[in-house]
PyMOL Python script that loads the backbone (N, CA, C, O; Angstrom):
from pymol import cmd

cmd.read_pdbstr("""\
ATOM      1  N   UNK A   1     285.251 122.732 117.778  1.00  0.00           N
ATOM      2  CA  UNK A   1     286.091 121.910 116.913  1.00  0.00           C
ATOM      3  C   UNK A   1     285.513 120.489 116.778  1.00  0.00           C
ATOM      4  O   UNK A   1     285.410 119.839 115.737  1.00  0.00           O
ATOM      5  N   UNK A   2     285.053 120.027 118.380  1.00  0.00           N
ATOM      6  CA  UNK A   2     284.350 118.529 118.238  1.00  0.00           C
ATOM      7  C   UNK A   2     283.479 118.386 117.290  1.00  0.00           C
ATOM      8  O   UNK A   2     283.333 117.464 116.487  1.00  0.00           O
ATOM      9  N   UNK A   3     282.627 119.833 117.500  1.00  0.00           N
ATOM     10  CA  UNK A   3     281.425 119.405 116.490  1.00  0.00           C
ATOM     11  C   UNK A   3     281.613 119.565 114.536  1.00  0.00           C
ATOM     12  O   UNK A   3     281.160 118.831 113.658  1.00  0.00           O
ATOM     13  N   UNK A   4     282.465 120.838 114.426  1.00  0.00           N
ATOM     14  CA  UNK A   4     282.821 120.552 113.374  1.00  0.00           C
ATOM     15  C   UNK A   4     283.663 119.371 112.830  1.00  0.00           C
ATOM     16  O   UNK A   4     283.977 119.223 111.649  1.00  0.00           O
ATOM     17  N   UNK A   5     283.885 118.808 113.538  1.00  0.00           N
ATOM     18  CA  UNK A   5     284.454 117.007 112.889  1.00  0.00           C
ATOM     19  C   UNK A   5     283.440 116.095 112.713  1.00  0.00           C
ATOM     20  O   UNK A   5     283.602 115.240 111.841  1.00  0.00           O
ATOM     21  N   UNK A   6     282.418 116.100 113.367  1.00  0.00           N
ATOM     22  CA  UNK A   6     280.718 115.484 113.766  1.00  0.00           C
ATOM     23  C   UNK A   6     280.316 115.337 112.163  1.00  0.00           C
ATOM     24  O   UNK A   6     280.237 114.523 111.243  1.00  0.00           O
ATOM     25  N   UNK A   7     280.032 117.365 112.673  1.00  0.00           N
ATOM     26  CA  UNK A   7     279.513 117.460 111.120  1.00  0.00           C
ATOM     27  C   UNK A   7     280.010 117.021 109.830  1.00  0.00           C
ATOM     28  O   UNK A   7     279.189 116.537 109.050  1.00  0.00           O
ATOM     29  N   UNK A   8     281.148 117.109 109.505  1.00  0.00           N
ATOM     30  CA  UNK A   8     281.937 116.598 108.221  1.00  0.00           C
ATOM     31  C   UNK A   8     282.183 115.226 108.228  1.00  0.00           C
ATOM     32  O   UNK A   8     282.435 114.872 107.076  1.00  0.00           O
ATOM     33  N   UNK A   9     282.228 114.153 109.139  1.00  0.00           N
ATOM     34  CA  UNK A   9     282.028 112.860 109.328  1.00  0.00           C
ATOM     35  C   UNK A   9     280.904 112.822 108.909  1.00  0.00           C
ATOM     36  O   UNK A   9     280.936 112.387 107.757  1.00  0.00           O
ATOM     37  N   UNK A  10     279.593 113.117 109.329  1.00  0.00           N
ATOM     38  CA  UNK A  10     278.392 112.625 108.939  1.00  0.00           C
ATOM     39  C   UNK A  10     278.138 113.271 107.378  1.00  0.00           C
ATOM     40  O   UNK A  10     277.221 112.624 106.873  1.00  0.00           O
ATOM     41  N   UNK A  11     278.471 113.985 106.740  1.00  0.00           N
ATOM     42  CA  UNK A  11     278.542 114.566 105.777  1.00  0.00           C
ATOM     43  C   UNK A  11     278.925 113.485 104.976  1.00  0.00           C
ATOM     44  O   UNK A  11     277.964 112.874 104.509  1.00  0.00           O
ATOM     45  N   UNK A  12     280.098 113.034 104.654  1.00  0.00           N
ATOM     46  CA  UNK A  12     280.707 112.203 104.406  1.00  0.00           C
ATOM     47  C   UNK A  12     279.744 111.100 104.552  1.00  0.00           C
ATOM     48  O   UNK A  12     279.050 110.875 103.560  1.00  0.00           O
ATOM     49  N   UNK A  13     279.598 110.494 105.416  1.00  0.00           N
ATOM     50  CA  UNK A  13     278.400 109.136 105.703  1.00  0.00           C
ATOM     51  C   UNK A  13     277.474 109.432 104.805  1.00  0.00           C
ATOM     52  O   UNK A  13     277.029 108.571 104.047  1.00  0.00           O
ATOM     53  N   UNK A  14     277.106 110.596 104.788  1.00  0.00           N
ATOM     54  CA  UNK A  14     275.535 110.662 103.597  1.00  0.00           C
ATOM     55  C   UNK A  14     275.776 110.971 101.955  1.00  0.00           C
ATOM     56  O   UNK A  14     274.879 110.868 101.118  1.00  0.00           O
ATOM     57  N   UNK A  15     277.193 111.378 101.654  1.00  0.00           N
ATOM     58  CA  UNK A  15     277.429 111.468 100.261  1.00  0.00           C
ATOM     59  C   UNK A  15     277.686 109.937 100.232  1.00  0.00           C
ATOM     60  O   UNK A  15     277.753 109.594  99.051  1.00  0.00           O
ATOM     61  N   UNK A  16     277.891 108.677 101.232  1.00  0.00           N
ATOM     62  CA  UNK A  16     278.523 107.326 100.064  1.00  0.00           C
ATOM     63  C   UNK A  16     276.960 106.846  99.916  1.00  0.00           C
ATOM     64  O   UNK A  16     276.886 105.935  99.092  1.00  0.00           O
ATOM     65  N   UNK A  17     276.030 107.108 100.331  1.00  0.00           N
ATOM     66  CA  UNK A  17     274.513 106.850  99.539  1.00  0.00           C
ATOM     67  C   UNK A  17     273.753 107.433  99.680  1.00  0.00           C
ATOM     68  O   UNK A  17     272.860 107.490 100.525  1.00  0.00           O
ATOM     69  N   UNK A  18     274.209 108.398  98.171  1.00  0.00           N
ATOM     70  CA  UNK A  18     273.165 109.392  98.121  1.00  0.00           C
ATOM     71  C   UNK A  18     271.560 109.198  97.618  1.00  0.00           C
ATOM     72  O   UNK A  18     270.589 109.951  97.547  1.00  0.00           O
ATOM     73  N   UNK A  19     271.709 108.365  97.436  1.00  0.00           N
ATOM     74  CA  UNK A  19     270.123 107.881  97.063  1.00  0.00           C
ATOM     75  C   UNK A  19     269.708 106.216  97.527  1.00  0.00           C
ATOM     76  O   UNK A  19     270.340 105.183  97.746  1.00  0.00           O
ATOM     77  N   UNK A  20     268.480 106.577  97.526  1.00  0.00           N
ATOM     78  CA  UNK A  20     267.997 104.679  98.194  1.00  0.00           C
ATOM     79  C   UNK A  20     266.820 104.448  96.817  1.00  0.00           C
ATOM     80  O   UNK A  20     266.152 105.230  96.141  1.00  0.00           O
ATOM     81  N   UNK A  21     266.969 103.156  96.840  1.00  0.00           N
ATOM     82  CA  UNK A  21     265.662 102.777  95.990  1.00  0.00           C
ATOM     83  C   UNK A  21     264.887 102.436  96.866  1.00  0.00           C
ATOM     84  O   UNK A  21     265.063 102.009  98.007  1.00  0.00           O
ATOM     85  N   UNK A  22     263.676 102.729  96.046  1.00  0.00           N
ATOM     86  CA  UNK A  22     262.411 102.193  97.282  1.00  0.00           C
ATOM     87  C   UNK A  22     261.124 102.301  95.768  1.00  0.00           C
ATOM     88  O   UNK A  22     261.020 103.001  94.761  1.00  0.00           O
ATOM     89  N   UNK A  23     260.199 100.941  96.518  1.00  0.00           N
ATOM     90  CA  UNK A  23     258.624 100.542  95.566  1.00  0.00           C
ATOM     91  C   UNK A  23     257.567 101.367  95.550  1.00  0.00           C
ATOM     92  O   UNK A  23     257.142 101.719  96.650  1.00  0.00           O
ATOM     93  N   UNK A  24     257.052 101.754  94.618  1.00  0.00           N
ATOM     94  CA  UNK A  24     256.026 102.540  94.836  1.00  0.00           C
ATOM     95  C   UNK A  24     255.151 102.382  94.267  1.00  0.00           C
ATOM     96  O   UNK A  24     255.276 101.590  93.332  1.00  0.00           O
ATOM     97  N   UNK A  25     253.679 103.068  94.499  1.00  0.00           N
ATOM     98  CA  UNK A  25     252.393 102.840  93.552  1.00  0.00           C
ATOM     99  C   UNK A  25     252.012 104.126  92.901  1.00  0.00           C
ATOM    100  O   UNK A  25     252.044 105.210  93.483  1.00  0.00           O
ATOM    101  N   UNK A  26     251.534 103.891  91.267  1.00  0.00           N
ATOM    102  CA  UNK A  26     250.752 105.286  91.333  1.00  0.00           C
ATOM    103  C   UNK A  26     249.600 105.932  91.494  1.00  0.00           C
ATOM    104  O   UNK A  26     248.550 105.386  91.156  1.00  0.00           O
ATOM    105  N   UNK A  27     249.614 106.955  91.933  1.00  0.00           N
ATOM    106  CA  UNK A  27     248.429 107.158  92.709  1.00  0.00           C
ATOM    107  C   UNK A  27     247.505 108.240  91.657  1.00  0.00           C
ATOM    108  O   UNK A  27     246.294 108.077  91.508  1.00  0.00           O
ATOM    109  N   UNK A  28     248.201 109.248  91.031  1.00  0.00           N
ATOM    110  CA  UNK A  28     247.163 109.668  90.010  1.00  0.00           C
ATOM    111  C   UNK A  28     248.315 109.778  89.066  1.00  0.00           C
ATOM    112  O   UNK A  28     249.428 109.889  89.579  1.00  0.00           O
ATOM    113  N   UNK A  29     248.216 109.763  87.713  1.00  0.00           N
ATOM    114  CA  UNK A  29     249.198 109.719  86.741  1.00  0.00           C
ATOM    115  C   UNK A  29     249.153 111.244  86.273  1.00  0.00           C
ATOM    116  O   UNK A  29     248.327 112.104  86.581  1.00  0.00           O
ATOM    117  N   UNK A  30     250.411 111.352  85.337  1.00  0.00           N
ATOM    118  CA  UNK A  30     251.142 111.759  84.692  1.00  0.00           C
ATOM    119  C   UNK A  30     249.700 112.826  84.090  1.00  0.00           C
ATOM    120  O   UNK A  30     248.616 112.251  83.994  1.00  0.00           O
ATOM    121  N   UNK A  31     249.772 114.291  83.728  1.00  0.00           N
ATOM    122  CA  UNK A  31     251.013 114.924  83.968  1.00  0.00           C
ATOM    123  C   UNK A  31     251.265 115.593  85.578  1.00  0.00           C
ATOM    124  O   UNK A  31     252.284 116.194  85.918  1.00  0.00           O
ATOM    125  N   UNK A  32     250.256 115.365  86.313  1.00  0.00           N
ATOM    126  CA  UNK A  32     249.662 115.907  87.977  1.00  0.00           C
ATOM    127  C   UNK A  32     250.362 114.468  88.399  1.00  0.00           C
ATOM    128  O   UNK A  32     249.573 114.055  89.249  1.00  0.00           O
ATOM    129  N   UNK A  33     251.325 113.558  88.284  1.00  0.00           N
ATOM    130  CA  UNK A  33     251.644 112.609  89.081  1.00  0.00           C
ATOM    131  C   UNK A  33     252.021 113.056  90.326  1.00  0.00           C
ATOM    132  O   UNK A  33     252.635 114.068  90.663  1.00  0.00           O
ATOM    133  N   UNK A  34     251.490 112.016  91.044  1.00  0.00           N
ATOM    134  CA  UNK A  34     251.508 111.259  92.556  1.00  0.00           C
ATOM    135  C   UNK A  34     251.530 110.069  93.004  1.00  0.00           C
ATOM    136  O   UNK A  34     250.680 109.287  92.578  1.00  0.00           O
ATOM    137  N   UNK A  35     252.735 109.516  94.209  1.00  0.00           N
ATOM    138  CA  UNK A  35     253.251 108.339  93.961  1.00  0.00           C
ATOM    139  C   UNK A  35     252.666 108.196  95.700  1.00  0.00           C
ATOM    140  O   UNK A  35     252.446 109.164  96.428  1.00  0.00           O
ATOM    141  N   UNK A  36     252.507 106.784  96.075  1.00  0.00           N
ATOM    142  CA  UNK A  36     252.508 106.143  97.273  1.00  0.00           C
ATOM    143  C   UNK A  36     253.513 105.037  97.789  1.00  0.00           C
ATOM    144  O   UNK A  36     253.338 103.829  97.627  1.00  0.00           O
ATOM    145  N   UNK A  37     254.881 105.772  98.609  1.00  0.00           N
ATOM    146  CA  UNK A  37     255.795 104.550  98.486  1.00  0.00           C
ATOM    147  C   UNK A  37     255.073 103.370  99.601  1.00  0.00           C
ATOM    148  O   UNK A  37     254.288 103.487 100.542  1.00  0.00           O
ATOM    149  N   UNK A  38     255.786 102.187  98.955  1.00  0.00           N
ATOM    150  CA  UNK A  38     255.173 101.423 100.074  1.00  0.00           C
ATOM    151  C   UNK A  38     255.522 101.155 100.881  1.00  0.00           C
ATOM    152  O   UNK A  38     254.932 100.197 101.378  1.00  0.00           O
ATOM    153  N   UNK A  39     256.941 101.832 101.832  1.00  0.00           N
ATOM    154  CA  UNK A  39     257.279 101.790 102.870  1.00  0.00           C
ATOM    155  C   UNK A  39     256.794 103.016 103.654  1.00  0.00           C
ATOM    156  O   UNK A  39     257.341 103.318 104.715  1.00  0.00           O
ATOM    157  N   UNK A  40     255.821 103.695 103.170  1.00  0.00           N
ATOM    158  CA  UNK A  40     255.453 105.028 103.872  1.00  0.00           C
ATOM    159  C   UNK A  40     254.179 105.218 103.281  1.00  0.00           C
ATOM    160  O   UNK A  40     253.911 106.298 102.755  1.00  0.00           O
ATOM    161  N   UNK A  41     253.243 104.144 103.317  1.00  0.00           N
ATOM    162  CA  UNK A  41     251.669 104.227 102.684  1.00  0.00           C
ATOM    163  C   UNK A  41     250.757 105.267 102.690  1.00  0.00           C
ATOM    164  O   UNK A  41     249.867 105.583 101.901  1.00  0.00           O
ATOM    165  N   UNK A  42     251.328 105.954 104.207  1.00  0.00           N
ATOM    166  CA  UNK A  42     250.377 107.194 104.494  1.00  0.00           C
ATOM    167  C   UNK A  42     250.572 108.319 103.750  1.00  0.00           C
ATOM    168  O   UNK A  42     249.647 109.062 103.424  1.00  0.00           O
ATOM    169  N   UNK A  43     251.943 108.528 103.403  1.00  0.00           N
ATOM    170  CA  UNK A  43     252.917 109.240 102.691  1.00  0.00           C
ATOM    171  C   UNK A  43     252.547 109.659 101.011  1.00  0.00           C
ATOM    172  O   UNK A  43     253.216 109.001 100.215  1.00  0.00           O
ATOM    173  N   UNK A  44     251.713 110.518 100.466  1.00  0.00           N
ATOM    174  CA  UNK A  44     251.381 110.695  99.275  1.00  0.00           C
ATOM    175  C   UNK A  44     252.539 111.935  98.532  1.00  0.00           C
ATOM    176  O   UNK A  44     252.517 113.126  98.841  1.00  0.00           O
ATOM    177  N   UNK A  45     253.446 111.353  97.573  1.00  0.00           N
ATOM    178  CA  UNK A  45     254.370 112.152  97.094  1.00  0.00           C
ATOM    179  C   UNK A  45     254.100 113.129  96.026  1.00  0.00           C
ATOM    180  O   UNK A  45     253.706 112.551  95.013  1.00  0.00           O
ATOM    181  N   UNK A  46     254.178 114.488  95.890  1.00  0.00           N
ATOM    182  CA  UNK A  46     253.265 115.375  95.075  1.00  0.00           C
ATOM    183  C   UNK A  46     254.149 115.579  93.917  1.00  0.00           C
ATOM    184  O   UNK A  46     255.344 115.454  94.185  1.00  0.00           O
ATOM    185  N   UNK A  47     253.885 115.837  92.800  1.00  0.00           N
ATOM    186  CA  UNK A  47     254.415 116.157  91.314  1.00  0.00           C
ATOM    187  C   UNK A  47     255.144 116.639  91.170  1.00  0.00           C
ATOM    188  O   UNK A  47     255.878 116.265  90.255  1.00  0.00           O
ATOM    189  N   UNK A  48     255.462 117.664  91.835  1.00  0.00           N
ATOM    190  CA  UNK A  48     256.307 118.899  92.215  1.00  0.00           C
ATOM    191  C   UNK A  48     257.885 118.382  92.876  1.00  0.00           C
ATOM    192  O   UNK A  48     258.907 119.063  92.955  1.00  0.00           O
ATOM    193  N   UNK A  49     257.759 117.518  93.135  1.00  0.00           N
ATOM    194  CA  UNK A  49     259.520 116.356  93.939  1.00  0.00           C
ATOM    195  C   UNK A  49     260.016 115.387  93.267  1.00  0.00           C
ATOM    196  O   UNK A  49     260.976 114.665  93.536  1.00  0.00           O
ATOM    197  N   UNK A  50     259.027 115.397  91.992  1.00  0.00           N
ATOM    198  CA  UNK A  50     258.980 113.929  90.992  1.00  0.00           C
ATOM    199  C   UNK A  50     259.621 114.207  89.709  1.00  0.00           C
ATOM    200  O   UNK A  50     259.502 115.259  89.081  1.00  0.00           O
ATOM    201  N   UNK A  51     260.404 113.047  89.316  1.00  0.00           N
ATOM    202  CA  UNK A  51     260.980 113.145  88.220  1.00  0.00           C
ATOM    203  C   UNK A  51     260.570 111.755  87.377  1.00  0.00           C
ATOM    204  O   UNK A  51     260.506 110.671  87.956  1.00  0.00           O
ATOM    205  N   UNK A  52     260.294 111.912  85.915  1.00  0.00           N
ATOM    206  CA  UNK A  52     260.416 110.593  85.282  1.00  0.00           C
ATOM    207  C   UNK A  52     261.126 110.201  84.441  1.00  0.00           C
ATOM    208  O   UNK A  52     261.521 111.094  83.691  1.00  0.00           O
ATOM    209  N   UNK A  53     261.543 109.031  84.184  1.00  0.00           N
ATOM    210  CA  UNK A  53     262.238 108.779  83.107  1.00  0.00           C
ATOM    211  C   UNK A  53     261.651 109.199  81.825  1.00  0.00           C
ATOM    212  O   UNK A  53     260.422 109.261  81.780  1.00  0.00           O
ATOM    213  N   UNK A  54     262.347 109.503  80.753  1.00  0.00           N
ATOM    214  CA  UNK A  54     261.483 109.917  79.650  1.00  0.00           C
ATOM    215  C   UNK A  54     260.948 109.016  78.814  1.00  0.00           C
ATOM    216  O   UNK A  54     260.090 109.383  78.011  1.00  0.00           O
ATOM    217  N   UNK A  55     261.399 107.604  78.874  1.00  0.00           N
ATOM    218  CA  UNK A  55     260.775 106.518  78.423  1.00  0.00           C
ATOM    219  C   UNK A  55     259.679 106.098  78.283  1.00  0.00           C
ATOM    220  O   UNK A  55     259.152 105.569  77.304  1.00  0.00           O
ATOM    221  N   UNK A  56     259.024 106.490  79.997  1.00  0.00           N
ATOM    222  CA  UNK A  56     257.896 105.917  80.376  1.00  0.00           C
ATOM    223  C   UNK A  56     256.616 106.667  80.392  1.00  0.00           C
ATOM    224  O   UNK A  56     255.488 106.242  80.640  1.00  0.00           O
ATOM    225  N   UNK A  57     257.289 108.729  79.856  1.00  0.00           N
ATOM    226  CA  UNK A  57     256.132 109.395  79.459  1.00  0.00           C
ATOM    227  C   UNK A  57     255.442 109.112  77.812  1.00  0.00           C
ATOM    228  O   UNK A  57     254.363 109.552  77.414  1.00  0.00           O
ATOM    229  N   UNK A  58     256.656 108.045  76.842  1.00  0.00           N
ATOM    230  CA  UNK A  58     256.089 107.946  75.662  1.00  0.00           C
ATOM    231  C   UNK A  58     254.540 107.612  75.847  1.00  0.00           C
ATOM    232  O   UNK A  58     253.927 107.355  76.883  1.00  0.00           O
ATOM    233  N   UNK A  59     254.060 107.701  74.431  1.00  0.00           N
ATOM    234  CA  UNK A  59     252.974 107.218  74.600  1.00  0.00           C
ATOM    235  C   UNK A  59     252.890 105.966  74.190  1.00  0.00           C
ATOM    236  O   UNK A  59     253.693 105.419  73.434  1.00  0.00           O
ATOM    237  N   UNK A  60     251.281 105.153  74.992  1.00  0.00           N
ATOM    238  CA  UNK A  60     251.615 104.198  74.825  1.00  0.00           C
ATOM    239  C   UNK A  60     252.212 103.440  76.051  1.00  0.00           C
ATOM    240  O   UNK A  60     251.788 102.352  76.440  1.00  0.00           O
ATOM    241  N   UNK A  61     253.119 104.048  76.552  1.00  0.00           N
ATOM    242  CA  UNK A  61     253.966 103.504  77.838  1.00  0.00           C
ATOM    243  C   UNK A  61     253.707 104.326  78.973  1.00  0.00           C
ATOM    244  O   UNK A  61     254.514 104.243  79.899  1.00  0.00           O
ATOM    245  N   UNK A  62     252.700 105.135  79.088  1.00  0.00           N
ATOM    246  CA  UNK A  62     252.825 106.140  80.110  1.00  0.00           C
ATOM    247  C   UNK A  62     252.251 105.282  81.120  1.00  0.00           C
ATOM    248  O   UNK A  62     251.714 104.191  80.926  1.00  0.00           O
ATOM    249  N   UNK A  63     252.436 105.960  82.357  1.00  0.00           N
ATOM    250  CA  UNK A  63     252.174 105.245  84.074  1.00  0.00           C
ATOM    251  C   UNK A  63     250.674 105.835  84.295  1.00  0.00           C
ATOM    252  O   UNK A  63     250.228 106.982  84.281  1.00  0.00           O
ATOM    253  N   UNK A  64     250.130 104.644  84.493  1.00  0.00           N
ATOM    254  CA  UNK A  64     248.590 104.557  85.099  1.00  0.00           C
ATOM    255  C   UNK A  64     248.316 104.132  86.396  1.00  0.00           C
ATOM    256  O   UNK A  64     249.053 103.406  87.064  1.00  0.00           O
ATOM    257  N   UNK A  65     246.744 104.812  86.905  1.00  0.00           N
ATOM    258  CA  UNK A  65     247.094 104.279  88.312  1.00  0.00           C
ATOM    259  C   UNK A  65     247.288 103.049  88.581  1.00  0.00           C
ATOM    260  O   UNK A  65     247.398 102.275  87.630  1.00  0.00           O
ATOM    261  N   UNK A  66     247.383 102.541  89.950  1.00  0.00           N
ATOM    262  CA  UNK A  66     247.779 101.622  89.982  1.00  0.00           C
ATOM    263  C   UNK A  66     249.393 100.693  89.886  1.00  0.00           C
ATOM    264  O   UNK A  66     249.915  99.753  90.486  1.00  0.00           O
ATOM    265  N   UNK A  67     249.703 101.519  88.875  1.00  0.00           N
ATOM    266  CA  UNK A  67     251.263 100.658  88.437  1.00  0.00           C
ATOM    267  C   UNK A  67     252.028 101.252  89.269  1.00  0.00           C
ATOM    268  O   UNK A  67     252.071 102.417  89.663  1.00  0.00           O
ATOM    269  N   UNK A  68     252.970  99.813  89.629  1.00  0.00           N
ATOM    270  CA  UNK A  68     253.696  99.843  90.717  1.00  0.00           C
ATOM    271  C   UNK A  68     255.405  99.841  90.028  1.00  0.00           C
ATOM    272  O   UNK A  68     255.613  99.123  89.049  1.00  0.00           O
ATOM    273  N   UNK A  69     256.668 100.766  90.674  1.00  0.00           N
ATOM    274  CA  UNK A  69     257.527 101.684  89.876  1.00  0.00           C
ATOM    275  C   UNK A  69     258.573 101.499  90.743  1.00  0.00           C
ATOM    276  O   UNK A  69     258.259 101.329  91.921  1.00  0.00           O
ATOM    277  N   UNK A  70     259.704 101.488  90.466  1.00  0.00           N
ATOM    278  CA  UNK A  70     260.789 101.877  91.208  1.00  0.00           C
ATOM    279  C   UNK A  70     261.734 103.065  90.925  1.00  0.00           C
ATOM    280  O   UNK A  70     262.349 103.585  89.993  1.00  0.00           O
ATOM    281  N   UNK A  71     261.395 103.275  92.913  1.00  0.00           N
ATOM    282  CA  UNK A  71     261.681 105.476  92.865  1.00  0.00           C
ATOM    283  C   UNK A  71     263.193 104.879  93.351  1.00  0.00           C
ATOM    284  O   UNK A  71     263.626 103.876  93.919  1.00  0.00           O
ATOM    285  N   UNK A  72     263.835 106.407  92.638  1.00  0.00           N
ATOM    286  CA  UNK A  72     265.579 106.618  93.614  1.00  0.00           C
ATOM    287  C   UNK A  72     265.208 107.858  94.378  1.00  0.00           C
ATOM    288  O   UNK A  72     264.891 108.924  93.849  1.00  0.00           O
ATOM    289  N   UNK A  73     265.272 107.634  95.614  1.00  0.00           N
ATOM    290  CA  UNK A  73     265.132 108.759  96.029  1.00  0.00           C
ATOM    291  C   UNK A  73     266.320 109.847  96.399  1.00  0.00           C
ATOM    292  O   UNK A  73     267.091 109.210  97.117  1.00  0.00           O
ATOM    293  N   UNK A  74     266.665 110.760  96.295  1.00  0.00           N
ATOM    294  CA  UNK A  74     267.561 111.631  96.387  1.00  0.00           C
ATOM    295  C   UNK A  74     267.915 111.749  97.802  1.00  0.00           C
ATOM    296  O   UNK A  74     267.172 111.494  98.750  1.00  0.00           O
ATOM    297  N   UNK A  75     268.881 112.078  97.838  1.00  0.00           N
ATOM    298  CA  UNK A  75     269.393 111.963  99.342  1.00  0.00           C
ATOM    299  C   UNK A  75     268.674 113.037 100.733  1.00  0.00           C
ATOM    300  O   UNK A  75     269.169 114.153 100.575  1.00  0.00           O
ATOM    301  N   UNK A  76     268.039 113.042 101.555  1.00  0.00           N
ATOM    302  CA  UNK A  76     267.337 113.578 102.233  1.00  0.00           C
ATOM    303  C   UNK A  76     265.625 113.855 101.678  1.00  0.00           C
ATOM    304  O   UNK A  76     264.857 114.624 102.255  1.00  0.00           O
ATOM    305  N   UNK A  77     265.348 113.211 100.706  1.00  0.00           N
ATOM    306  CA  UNK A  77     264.041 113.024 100.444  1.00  0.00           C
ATOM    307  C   UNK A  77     263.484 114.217  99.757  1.00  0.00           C
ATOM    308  O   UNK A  77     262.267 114.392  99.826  1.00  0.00           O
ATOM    309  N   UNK A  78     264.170 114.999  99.149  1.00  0.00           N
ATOM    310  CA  UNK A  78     263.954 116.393  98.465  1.00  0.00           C
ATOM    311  C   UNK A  78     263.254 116.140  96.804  1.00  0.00           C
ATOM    312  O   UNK A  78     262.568 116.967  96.203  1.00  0.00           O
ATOM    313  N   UNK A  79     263.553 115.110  96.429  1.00  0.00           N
ATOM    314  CA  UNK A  79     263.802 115.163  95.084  1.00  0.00           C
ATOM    315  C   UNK A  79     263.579 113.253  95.231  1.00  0.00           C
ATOM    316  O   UNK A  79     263.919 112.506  96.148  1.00  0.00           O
ATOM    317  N   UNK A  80     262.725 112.879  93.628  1.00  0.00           N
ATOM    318  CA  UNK A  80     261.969 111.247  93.565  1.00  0.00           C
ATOM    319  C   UNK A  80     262.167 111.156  92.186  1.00  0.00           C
ATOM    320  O   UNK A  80     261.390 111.755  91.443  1.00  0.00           O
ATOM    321  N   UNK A  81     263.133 110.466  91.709  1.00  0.00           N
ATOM    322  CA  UNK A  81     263.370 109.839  90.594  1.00  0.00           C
ATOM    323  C   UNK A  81     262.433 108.609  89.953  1.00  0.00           C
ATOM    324  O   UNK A  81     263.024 107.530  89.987  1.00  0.00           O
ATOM    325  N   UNK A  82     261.172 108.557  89.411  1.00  0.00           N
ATOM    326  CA  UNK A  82     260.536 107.358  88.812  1.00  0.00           C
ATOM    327  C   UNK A  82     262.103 106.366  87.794  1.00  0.00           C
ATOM    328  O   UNK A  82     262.708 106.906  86.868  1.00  0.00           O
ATOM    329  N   UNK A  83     262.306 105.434  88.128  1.00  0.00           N
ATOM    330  CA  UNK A  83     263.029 104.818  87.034  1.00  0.00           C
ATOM    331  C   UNK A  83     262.240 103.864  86.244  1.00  0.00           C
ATOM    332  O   UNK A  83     262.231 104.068  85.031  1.00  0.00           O
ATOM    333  N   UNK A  84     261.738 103.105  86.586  1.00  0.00           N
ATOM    334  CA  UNK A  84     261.127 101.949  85.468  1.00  0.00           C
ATOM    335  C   UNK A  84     259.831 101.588  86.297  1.00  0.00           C
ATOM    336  O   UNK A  84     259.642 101.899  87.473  1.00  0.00           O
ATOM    337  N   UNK A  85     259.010 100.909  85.520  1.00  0.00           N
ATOM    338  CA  UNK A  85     257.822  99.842  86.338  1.00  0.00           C
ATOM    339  C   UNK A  85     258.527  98.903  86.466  1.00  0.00           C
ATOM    340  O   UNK A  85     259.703  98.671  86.185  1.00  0.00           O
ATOM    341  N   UNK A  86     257.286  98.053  87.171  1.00  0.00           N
ATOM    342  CA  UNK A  86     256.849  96.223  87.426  1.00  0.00           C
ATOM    343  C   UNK A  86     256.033  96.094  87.941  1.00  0.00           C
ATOM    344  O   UNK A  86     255.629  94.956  88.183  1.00  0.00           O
TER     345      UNK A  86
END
""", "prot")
cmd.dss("prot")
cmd.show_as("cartoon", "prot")
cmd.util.cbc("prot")
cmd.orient("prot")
């Protein structure tokens, strides 16, 4: 019983933020993108967990290496939302 209260408390704790923002670089672009956050440098994020805004695949505006982006990351790190550069 203890632990099923554990569990649904912490459950609870992780749905009020389900996502974190965090900075990132890109590391090879679009359409094979790969991101390097910069709180986890060693950390190379593969294409396959990545999402982009559709803005920033126009052309013209697409993400090159180098450019540095802000990810939402999904709650337990499953899933990487690109939202915008800077």
């Amino acid at each position: 019983m203890i632990q099923t209260i554990k569990k649904i408390a912490l459950e609870a704790v992780q749905a009020e933020s389900p996502l974190r923002l965090v900075e990132a670089t890109v590391v090879i672009p679009p359409p094979d993108i790969q991101i390097r956050l910069k709180s986890n440098p060693k950390l190379i994020i593969p294409s396959d967990i990545i999402s982009i805004a559709e803005r920033l695949t126009e052309p013209g505006k697409e993400l090159k290496i180098g450019d540095r982006v802000m990810v939402a990351i999904i709650q337990g790190g499953q899933s990487f939302f690109i939202l915008d550069r800077f």
